[in-house]
N, C-alpha and C positions, 0 to 999 in steps of 0.2 A: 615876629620877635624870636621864635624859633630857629631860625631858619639865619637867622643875622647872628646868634650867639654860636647855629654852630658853625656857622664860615670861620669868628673867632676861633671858638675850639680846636677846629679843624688847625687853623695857620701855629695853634701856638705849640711849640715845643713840649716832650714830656717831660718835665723837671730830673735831671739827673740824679739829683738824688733820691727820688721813689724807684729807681733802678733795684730791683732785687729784694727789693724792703716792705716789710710786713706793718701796718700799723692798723691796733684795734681786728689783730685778727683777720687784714682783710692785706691778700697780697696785689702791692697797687697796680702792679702791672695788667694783673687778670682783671683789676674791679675797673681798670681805663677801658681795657678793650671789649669789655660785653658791655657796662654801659653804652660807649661809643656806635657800638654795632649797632645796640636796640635806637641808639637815637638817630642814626642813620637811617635804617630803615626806615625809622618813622617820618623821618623828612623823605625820605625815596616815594615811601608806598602812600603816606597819609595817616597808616594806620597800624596797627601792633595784632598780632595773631594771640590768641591766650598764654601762649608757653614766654612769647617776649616778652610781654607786659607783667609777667610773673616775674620773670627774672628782672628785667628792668625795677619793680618794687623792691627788690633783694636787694638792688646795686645802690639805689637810691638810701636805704636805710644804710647801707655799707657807706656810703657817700659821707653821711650824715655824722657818722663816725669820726672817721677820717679826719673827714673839715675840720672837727674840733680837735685834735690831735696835734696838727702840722701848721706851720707858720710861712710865712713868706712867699713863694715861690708856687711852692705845694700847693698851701691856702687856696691861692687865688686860681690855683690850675683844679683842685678838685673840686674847689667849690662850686668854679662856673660849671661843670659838668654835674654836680649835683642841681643846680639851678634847672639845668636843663633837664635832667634826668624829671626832676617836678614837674618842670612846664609840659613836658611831653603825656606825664603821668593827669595832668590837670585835661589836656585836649581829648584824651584820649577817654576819660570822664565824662569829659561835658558832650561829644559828639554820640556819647552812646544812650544822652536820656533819650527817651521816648519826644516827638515834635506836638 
């Protein structure tokens, strides 16, 4: 599931007009590309070092924001990356209970 939302992610354009633009305090170009990175990596490695998955938390709450903020275009571009930004934050969860 991961891994198919961010081939999406990946293919889809950054919405123009989050070009330059602050909303909810979070400037969206900075909150695309550190999300994007930590979920990268985590599709790369499998897993999240502590410093990532701390900021990845941050991006996610920023995410969260956002999404309820912006309409159309926006919506559907940050949300799927907040989606994702949870699903990574959920794996990343469940793979470290104790077996």
């Amino acid at each position: 599931m991961i891994e198919q939302l961010w081939r999406e992610h990946e293919a889809a354009r950054f919405p123009r007009a989050s070009r330059g633009r602050e909303v909810a305090g979070c400037d969206l170009v900075l909150l695309d590309s550190t999300a994007a990175g930590c979920v990268s990596t985590f599709v790369t490695r499998g897993s999240l070092d502590t410093w990532r998955l701390a900021i990845l938390g941050l991006c996610y709450h920023g995410l969260g924001l956002v999404v309820a903020e912006v309409e159309g275009e926006e919506r559907a571009y940050f949300g799927r990356l907040e989606e994702l930004a949870g699903l990574v934050l959920e794996a990343v969860r469940d793979n470290s209970k104790p077996a």
